[in-house]
C-alpha positions as CSV (number, residue, x, y, z in Angstrom):
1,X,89.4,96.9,99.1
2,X,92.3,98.3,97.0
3,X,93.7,99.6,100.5
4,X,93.8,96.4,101.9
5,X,95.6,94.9,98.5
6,X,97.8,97.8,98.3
7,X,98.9,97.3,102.0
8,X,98.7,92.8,101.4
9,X,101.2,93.9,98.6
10,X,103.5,96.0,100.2
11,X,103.7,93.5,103.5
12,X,105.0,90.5,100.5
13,X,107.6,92.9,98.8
14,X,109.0,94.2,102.3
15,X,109.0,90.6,103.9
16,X,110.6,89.4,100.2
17,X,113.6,91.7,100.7
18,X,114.2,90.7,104.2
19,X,114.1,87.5,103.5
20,X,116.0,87.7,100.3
21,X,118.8,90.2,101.8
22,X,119.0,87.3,104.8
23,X,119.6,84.3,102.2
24,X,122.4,86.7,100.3
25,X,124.0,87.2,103.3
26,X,124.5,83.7,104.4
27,X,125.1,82.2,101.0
28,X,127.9,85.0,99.8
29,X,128.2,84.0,95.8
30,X,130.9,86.4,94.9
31,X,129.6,89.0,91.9
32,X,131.3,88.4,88.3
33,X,133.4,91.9,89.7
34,X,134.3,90.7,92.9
35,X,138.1,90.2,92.0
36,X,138.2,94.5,91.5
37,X,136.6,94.7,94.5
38,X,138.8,92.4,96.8
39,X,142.2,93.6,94.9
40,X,141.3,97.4,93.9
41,X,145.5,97.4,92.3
42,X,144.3,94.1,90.7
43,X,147.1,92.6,92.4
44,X,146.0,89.8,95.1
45,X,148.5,89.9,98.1
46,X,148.5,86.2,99.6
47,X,149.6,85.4,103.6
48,X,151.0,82.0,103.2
49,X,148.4,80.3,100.4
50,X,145.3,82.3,101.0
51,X,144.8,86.1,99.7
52,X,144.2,88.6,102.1
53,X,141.3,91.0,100.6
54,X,142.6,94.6,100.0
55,X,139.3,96.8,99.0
56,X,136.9,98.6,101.2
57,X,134.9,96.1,103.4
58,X,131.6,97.6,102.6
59,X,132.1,97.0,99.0
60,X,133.3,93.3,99.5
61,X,130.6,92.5,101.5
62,X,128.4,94.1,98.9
63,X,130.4,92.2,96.2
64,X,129.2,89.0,97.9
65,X,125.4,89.4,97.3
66,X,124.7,88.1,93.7
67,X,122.5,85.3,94.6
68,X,119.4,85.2,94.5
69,X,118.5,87.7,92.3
70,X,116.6,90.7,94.2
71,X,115.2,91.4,90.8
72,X,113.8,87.9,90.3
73,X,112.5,87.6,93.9
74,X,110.7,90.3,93.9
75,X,109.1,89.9,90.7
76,X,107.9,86.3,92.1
77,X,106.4,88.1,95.4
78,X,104.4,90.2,93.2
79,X,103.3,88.0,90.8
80,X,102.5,85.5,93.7
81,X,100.2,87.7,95.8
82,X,98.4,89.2,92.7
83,X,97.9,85.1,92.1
84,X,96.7,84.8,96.0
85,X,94.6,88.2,95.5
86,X,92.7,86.8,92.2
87,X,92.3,83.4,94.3
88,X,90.2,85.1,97.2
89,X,88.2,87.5,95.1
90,X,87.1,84.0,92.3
91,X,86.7,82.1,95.5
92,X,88.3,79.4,94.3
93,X,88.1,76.8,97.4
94,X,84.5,77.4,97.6
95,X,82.9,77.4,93.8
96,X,81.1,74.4,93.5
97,X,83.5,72.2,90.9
98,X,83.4,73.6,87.5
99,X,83.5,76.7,87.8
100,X,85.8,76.3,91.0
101,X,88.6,74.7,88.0
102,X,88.3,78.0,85.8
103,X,88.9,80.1,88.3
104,X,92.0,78.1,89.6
105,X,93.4,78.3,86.4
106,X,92.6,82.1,86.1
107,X,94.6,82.5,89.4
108,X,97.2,80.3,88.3
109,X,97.9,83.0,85.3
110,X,100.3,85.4,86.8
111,X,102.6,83.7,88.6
112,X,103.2,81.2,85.0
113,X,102.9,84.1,82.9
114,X,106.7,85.0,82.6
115,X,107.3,81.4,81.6
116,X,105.7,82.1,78.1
């Protein structure tokens, strides 16, 4: 059983940071360093109005990747399938009613946990 979580858990982190790395790249929020890594002299060099990036084009494009927060993300996917994972072993869809309530809410606890 803890094979089978282990390998559940690893799928949600790896699928996490594809997805994740995929939304940074097309959203491109510039990091609060971004101007040191577009003008490395700290002097922008403009062609007509717009300035023409000097820096290394690996660490722009790495520059553009502040949002979402990997950290955040990934904390969510774990936190999320250990929620999922608590679900299936309470059987929470198929308690009868009661007891089907606590064990939603005990499901429900790590995933609201780092709101407190």
């Amino acid at each position: 059983d803890s094979v089978i979580a282990f390998l559940g858990l690893t799928m949600a982190l790896l699928l996490n940071g594809i997805i994740t790395n995929g939304i940074k790249l097309m959203v491109g929020r510039p990091r609060p360093d971004f101007f040191e890594r577009c003008f490395p002299d700290r002097k922008p060099k403009f062609d007509g109005v717009t300035p023409l990036c000097t820096g290394d084009e690996d660490v722009i494009i790495e520059g553009r990747k502040s949002f979402p927060s990997g950290h955040s993300s990934w904390s969510f996917a774990g936190l999320l399938f250990l929620s999922y994972y608590i679900a299936g072993k309470l059987q929470c869809l198929s308690a009868p009613p009661p007891k089907s309530m606590l064990n939603f809410v005990a499901a429900l606890c790590p995933p609201s946990s780092p709101c407190l």
